[in-house]
Structure formats: C-alpha cells, structure tokens
C-alpha positions as CSV (number, residue, x, y, z in Angstrom):
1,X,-20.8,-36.5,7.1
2,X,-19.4,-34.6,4.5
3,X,-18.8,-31.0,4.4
4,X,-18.3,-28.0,2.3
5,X,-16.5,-25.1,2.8
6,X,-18.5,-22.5,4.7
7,X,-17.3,-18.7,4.3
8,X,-17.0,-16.3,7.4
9,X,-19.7,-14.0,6.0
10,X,-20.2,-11.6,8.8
11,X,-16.6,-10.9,8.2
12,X,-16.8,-10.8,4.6
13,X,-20.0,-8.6,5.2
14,X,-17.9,-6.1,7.5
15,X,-15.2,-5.8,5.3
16,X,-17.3,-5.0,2.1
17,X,-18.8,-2.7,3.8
18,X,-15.8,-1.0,5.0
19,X,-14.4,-1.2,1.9
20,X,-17.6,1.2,0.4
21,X,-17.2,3.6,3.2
22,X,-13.6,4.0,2.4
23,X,-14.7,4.1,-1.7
24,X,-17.3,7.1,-0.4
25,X,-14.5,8.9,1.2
26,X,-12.5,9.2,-1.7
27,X,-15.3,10.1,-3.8
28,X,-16.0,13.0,-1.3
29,X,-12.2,14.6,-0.8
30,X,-11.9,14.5,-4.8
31,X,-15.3,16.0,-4.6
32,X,-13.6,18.4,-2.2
33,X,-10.7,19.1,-4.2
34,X,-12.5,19.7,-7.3
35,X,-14.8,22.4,-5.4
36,X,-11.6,24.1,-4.0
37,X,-10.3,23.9,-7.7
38,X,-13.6,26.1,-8.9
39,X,-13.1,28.3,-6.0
40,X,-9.6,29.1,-6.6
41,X,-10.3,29.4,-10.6
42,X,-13.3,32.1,-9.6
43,X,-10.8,34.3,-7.6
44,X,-8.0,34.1,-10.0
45,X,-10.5,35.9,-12.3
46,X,-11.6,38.0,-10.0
47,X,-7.7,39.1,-10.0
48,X,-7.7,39.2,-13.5
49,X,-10.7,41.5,-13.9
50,X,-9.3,44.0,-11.1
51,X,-11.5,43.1,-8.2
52,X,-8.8,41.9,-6.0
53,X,-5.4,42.8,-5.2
54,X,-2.1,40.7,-5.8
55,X,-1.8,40.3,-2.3
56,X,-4.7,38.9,-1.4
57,X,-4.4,36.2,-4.7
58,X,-0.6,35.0,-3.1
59,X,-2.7,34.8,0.4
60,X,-5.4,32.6,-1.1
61,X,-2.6,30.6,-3.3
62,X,-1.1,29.7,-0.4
63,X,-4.0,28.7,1.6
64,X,-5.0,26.9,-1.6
65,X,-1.8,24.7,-1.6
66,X,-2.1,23.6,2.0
67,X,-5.5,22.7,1.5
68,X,-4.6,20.7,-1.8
69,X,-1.6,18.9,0.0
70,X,-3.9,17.7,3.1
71,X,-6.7,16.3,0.4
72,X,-4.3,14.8,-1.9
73,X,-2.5,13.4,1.6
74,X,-6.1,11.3,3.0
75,X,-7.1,11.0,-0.3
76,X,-3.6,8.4,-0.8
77,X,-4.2,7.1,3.1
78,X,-7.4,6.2,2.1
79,X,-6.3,4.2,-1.1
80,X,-3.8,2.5,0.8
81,X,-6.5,1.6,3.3
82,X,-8.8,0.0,0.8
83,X,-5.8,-1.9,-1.3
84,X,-4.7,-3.5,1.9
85,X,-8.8,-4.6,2.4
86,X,-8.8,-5.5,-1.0
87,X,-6.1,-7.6,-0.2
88,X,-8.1,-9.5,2.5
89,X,-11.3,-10.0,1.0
90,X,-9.6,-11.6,-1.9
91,X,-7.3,-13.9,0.6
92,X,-10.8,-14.6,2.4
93,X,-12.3,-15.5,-1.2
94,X,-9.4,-17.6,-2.2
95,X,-9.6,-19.8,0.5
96,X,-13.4,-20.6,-0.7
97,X,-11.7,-22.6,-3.8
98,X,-14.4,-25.3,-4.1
99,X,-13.4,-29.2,-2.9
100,X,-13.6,-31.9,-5.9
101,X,-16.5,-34.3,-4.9
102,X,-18.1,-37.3,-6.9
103,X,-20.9,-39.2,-6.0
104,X,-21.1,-43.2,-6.6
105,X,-23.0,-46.2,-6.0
106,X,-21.1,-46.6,-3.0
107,X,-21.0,-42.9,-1.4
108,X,-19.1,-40.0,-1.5
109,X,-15.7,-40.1,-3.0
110,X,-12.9,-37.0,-3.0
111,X,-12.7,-34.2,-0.4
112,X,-9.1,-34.1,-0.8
113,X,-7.6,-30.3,-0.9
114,X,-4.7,-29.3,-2.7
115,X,-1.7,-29.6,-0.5
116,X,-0.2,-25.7,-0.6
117,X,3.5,-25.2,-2.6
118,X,6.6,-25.1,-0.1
119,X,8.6,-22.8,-0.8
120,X,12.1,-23.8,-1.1
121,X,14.7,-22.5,1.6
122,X,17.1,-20.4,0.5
123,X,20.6,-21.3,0.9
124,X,22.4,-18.5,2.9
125,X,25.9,-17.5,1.7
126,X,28.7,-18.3,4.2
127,X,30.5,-15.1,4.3
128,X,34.3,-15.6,4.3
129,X,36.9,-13.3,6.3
130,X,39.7,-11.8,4.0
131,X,43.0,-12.6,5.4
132,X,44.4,-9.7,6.1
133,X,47.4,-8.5,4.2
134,X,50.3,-8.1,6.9
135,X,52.3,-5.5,6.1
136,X,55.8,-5.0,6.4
137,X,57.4,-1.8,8.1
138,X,60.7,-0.3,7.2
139,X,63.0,-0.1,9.8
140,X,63.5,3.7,10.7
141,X,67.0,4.7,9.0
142,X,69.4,5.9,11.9
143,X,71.2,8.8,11.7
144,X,74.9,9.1,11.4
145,X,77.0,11.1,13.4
146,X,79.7,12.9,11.5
C-alpha cells in the first residue's frame, strides 16, 4: 500500500505553542519597558518642576538603567529562543515536501523522493615545514698577546 507523508503533529503542536508563549513574553518585557519608560519620564518632570531633588533623580537613573539592561537582556534571550524554534518548525515543515504520485490503468506509479545534495569534501591543505635556515656563527676572534 501506498503512503503519504504523515507530520509529527503533536510535536508540531508543542512547538507552535511554545513558540506563542515565547511571542507573549516579549510582548510583555517591551510592555514592561515601555511602562518603566513613562515612569522614569514622570519623575524627570517631577525634577524639573522642583518636586524632587537631584539626588534622588541620579538614584532613580541608576535604578532605571539596571532595570532597562535586565529587560533588554531576556527580552534578546527570548528572541534567540524563538529564532532557534523557528528554525525547527520550519525543518519539521520542510520535510513534509509532498511525494510525486500518478495514477494509471495499471496502479500507482512514482513515490520516488528526491535523493538529498552531497556536499562535496573539502580538500584539506597539506601544511609544509619550512626548512629552517642554518645559520652560520663566526668564530670568536682571539686575542693577541703583545
């Protein structure tokens, strides 16, 4: 009997949905980011207008940074995480290419997959010693005795 190819779909099910909890996390750490943004631009008025002191704007800077840094640092995890699932949903797509049939009088005819490329070896280079350069010493001049 014939068959077609079949598709792993609990596994393309899990990693779709992994993929959309990892696309919600972003959403929420920009979200995040953007509130901390507000926040910061509301005391930096506050500053401006004479409600706060210097000092306690450079405190809050700095805290603001830190907090910036760790967003921005999950919020680049988190699209490294979903470009590498990317990567294997599409492989597990790819391989779903569909397989040339044709039907006749007498049955089924094709079924036959595209053998894969090679890829060609590489030659390696054979690394050659240089001679080494001998090299010639002049004799230590003696002293004469007078």
């Amino acid at each position: 009997m014939v068959q077609a190819k079949k598709m792993n779909e609990e596994l393309f099910a899990k990693l779709h949905k992994e993929l959309t909890t990892i696309g919600e996390l972003i959403r929420a750490r920009q979200e995040e980011k953007q509130g901390l943004l507000d926040e910061f631009t509301a005391e930096s008025k506050r500053f401006f207008f004479g409600k706060i002191s210097e000092r306690s704007l450079a405190a809050s800077v700095k805290k603001t940074n830190a907090e910036l840094q760790r967003l921005d640092k999950g919020i680049r995890s988190a699209i490294s995480r979903a470009r590498v699932l990317g990567e294997n949903i599409r492989s597990l797509v790819a391989k779903q290419a569909p397989i040339g049939f044709r039907t006749t009088l007498s049955g089924i005819t094709g079924g036959k997959m595209k053998a894969a490329k090679k890829k060609k070896a590489k030659k390696k280079k054979v690394k050659r010693k240089a001679a080494k350069k001998k090299v010639k010493r002049k004799a230590a001049k003696k002293k004469k005795k007078r």
